[in-house]
C-alpha positions as CSV (number, residue, x, y, z in Angstrom):
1,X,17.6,4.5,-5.3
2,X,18.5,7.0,-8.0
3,X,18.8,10.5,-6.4
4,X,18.2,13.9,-9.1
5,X,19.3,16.9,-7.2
6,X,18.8,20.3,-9.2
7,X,19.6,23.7,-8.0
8,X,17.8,27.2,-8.9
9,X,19.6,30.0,-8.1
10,X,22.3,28.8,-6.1
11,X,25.5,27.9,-6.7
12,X,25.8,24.0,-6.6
13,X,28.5,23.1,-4.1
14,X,29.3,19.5,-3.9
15,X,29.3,19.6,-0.5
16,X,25.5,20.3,-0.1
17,X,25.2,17.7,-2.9
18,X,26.5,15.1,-1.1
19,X,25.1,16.4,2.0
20,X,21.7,16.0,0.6
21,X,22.4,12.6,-1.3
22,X,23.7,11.1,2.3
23,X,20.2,12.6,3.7
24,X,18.0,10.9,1.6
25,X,19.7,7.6,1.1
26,X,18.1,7.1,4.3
27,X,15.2,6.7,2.9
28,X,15.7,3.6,1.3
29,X,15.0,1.9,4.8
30,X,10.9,2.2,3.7
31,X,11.7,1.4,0.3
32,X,10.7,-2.4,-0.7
33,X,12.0,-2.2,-4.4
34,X,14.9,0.8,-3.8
35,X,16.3,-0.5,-7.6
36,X,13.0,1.3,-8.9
37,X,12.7,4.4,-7.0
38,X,13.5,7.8,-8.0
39,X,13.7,10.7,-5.9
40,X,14.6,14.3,-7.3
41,X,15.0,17.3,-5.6
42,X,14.7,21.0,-6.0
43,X,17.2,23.0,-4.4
44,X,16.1,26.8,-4.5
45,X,17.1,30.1,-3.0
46,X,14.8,33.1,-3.1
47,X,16.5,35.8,-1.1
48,X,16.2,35.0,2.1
49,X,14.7,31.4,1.9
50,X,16.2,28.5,1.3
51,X,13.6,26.1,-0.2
52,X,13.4,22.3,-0.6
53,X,10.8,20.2,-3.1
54,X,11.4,16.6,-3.1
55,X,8.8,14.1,-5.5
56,X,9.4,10.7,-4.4
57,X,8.2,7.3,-6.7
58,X,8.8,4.3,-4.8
59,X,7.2,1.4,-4.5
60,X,4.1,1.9,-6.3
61,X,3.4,5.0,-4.7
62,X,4.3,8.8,-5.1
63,X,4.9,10.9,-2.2
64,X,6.0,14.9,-2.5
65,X,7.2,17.1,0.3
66,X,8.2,20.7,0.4
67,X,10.0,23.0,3.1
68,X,11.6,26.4,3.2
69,X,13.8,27.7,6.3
70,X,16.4,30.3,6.5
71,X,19.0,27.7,5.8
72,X,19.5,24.9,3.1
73,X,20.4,22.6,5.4
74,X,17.7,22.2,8.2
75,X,15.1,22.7,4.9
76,X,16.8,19.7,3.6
77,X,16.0,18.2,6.9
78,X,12.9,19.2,7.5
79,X,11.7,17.6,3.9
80,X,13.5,14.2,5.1
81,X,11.3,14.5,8.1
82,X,8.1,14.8,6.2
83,X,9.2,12.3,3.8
84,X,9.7,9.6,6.5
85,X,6.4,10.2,8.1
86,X,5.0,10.1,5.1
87,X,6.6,6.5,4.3
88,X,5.9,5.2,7.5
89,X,2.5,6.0,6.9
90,X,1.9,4.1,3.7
91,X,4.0,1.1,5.4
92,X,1.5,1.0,7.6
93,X,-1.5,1.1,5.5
94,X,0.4,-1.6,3.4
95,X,0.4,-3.5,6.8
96,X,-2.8,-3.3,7.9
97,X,-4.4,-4.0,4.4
98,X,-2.7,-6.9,4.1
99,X,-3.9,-8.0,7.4
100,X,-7.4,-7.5,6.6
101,X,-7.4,-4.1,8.9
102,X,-8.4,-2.2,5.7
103,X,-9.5,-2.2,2.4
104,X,-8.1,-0.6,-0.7
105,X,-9.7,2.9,-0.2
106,X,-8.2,2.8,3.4
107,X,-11.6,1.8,5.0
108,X,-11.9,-0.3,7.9
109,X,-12.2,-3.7,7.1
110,X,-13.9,-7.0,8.4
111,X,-11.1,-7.9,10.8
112,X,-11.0,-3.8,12.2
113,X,-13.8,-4.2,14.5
114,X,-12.5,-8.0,15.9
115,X,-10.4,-7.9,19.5
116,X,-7.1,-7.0,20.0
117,X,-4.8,-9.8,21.5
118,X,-4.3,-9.3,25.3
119,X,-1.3,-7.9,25.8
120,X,-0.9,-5.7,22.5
121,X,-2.3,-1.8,22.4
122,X,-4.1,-0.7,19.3
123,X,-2.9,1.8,17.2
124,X,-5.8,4.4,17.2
125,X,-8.2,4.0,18.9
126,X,-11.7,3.1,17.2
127,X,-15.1,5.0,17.0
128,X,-18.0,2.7,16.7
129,X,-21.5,4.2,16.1
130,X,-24.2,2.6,17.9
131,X,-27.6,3.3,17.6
132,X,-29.9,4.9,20.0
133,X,-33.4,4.6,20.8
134,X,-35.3,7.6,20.6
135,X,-35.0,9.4,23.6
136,X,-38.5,10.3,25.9
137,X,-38.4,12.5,28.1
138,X,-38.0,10.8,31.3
139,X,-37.1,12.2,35.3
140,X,-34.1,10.7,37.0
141,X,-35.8,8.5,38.5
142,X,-37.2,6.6,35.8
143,X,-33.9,7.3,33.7
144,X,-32.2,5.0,36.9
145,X,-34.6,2.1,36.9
146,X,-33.7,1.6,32.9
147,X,-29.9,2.1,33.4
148,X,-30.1,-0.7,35.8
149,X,-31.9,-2.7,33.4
150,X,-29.3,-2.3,31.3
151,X,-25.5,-3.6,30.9
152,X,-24.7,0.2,30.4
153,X,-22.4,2.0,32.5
154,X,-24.7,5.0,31.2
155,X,-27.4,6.2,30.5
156,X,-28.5,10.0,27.8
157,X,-32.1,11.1,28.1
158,X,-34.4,13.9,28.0
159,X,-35.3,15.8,31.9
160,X,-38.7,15.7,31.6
161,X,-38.4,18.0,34.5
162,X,-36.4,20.7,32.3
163,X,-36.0,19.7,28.9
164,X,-32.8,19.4,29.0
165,X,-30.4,16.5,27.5
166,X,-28.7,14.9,30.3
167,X,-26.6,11.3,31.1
168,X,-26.7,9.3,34.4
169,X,-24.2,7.0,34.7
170,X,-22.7,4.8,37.4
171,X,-19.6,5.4,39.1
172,X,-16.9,2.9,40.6
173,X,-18.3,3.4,44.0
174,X,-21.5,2.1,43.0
175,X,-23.8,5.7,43.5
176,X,-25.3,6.9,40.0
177,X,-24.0,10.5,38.9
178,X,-26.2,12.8,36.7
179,X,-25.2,15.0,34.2
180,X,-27.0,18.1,33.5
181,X,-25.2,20.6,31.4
182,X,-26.6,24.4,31.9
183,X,-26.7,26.0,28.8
């Protein structure tokens, strides 16, 4: 990986050089192609902040971080921190794109919504929108004979008693709870 470091208004000690070069050769861990990457850095003081701007092109991809502290160092850490996560990130999309997970616009694709292997945790977990009927306005009662119609564990519907939204769902024990938010 070729590393640019540049300094503005500081004093370019070789020991902060090569404490920033070690830093971000760590990097190159995330980096498929690291004979094609380029990272430069911006070294700048400003009174009393020490500020860090790294652009990174690695890979096909083009990442930028930025961090200012009281001191060169831990801003020269903090930007390897956000340049990691950031790497880590795109690894992952890589990943899961080529798995089918996602599409090119980062979009869940076909294989998203299919089961996860037993014994392996999904990542995040995933939102799926159902559709509801519309709801009538119904009493409990009537609300409990449809939920145990149903496969649901619950059930939303309007109190015709009130007007109010409420769920009824059923709870390990086997009773039925309600649901009825005062507003």
């Amino acid at each position: 990986m070729d590393i640019q470091i540049e300094f503005k208004n500081v004093d370019p000690s070789e020991h902060l050089k090569e404490y920033a070069r070690t830093r971000f050769e760590k990097l190159t861990k995330y980096i498929r192609r690291e004979d094609s990457a380029v990272l430069s850095a911006m070294l700048e003081v400003d009174r009393y902040r020490q500020m860090v701007e790294v652009k990174l092109t690695a890979d096909d991809v083009h990442l930028s971080a930025q961090s200012e502290s009281e001191d060169m160092y831990a801003s020269i850490d903090q930007v390897l921190d956000k340049l990691r996560a950031q790497l880590k990130r795109e690894k992952d999309k890589k990943k899961d794109r080529r798995k089918g997970k996602l599409d090119k616009q980062g979009n869940p694709g076909p294989l998203a919504a299919s089961e996860v292997p037993v014994g392996e945790a999904q990542a995040e977990p995933l939102i799926v929108q159902e559709d509801m009927p519309d709801m009538k306005p119904m009493t409990p009662e009537e609300a409990l004979i449809q939920l145990q119609d149903t496969e649901r564990n619950f059930l939303v519907f309007i109190n015709a008693d009130n007007g109010r939204v409420n769920v009824l769902y059923s709870k390990n024990s086997g009773d039925f709870g309600l649901i009825d938010p005062r507003m």
